[in-house]
C-alpha positions in Angstrom: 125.8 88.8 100.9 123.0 91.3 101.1 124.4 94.9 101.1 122.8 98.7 100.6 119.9 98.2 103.0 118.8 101.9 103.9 120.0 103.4 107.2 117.6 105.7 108.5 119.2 105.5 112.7 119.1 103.0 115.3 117.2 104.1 118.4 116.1 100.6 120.1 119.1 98.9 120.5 120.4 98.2 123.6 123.7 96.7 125.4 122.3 95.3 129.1 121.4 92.1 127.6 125.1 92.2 125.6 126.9 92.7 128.9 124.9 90.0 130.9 126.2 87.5 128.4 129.4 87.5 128.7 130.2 88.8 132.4 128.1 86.0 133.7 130.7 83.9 132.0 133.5 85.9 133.7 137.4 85.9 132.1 139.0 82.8 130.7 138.1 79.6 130.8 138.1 79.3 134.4 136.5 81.5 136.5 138.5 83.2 138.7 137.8 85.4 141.9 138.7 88.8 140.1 136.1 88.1 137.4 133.4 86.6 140.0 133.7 90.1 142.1 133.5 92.1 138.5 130.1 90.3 138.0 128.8 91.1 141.3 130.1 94.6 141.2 128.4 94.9 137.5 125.2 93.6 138.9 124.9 96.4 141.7 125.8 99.3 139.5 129.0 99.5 140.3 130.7 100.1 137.1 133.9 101.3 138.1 134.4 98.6 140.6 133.6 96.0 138.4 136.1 97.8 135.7 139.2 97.3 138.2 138.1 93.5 139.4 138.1 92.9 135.3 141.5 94.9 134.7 142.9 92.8 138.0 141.6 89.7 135.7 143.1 90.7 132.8 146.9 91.0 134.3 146.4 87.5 135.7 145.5 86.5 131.5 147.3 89.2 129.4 145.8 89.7 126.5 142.5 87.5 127.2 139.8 87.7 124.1 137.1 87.6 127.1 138.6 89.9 129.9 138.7 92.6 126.8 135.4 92.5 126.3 134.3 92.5 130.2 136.0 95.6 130.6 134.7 96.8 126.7 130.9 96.0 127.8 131.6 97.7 131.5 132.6 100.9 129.8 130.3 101.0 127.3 127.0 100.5 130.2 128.7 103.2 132.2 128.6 105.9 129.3 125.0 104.9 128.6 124.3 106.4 132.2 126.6 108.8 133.0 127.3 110.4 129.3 130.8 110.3 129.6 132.6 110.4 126.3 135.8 109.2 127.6 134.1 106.0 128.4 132.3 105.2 125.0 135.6 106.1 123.6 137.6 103.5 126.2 134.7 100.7 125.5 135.7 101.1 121.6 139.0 100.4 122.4 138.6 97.3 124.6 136.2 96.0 121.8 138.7 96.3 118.7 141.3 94.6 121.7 139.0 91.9 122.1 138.5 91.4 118.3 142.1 91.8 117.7 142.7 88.6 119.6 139.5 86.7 118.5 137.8 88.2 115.2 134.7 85.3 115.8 134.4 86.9 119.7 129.9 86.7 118.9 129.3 88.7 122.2 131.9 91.5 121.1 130.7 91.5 117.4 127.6 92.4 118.5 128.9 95.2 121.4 131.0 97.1 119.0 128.2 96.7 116.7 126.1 98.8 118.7 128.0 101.1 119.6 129.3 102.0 116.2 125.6 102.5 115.4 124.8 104.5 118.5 127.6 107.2 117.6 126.1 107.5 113.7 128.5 104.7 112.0 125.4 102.2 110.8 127.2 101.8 107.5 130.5 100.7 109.4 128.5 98.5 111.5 127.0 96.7 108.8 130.2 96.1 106.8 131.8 94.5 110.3 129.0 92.3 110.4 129.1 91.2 106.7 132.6 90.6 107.2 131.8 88.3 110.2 129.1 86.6 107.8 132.0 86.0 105.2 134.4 84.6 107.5 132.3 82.3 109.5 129.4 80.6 106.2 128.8 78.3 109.3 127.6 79.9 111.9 124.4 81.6 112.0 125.3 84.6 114.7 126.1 86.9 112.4 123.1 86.6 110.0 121.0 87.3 113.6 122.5 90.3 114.2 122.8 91.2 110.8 118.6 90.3 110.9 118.4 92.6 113.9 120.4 95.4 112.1 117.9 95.5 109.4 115.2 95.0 110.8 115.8 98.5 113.1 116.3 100.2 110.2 112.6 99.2 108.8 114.3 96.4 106.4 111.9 93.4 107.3 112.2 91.7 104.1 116.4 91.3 104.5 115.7 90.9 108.4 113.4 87.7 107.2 116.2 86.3 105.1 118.8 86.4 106.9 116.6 84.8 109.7 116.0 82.4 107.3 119.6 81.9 106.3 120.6 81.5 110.3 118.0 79.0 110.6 119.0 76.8 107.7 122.6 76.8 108.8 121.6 75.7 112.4 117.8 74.6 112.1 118.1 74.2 116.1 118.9 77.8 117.1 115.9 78.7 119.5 117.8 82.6 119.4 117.1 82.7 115.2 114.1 80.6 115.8 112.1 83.5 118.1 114.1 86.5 116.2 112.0 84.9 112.8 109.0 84.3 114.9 108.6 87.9 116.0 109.7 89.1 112.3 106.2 87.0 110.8 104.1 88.0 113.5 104.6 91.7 113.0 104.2 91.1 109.4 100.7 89.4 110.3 102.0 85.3 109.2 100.6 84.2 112.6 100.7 81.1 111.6 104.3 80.4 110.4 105.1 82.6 113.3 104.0 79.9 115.7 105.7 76.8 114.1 108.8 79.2 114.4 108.1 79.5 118.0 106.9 76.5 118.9 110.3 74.7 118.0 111.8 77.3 120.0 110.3 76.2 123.0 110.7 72.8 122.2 114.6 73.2 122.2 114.6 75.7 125.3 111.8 75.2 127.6 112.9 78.0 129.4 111.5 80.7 127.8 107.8 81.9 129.2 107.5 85.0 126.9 107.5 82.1 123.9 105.5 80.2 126.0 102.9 83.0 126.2 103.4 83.6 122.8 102.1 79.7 121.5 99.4 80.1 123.7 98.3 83.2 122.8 98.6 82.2 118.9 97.7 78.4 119.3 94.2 79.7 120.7 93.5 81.9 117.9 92.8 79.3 115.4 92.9 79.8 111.6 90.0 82.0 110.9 91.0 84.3 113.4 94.4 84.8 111.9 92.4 85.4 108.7 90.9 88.1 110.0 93.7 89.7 111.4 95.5 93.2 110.1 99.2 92.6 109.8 100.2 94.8 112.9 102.7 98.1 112.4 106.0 96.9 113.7 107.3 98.5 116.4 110.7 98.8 118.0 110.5 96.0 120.3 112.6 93.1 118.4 115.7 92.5 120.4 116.4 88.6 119.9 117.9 87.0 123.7 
């Protein structure tokens, strides 16, 4: 595994599109009325509503993987806004919960991820993810995040391989597909960037940034992309 990338602070990274994911998908397997209300409640801003429809869930499943992280992700949006230690401290604690139950838990990998790197723990961020990557050689999840990791830290070369790595393990993934397709366009590989996107879009039509993105690339032509400066990269890579 790659190791020792430099970590100069994480300032870009953030949790709305983290807690969408897995409250649209509510508690459980089944979705059940507590869970439907904590989504709704979540969606209007109400953070501490949506906490007590999740904790309601969660005494219906005891010990649920899913209702952990609900209540993890709910905590962790409400101290982005309000500044409320207690709360980034309580969002820790649902996260490790969560991961307690289900190590492999993608949506909470990434959460505590974040937040360890938000509150100065990069390095312990990194090893959780690397530890993810060892446990599951199968699944490409944790190479994306690992990918996103270093490439907010100004590491595009190990951001590119483990894109790379994510996409050989599922060749399919439009997620790692875009994520590399953003990595080689910054770096000024316009071209490579729009195969990479391109198949995106094939597998998941449902993406009209991508769609904008082949358009915008397909029309350029090779000797524009000749001519082309490799852009700075910005901040701005934040795989969906």
């Amino acid at each position: 595994m790659r190791v020792g990338f430099l970590f100069r602070g994480l300032k870009s990274i953030t949790i709305v599109g983290i807690c969408l994911l897995v409250l649209s998908s509510g508690c459980g397997r089944f979705v059940n009325s507590d869970s439907n209300q904590g989504v709704t409640l979540y969606e209007q801003g109400n953070y501490l509503g949506a906490a007590n429809s999740f904790q309601r869930a969660l005494e219906k499943q005891p010990g649920n993987a899913d209702c952990f992280y609900n209540l993890g992700a709910t905590y962790h949006q409400q101290s982005k806004l309000f500044g409320q230690a207690g709360d980034l401290q309580t969002a820790e604690q649902y996260y490790h919960l969560c991961l307690a139950r289900n190590p492999d838990h993608a949506a909470c990998q990434r959460g505590l991820a974040v937040l360890l790197v938000e509150t100065g723990r990069t390095g312990v961020a990194a090893t959780q993810l690397e530890q993810w990557a060892a446990r599951q050689p199968a699944n490409p999840e944790p190479r994306i995040e690992l990918a996103r990791l270093c490439h907010e830290q100004g590491d595009e070369l190990d951001a590119e391989n483990y894109l790379i790595d994510a996409v050989s393990i599922d060749p399919e993934n439009p997620r790692a597909l875009v994520a590399l397709g953003q990595i080689r366009e910054s770096s000024g590989d316009t071209q490579q960037a729009l195969v990479n996107y391109s198949k995106a879009l094939e597998l998941d039509r449902n993406q009209p940034t991508v769609a904008a993105k082949v358009a915008t690339l397909s029309s350029s032509g090779p000797s524009s992309v000749i001519a082309i400066a490799p852009p700075v990269v910005g901040s701005t890579y934040s795989p969906q």
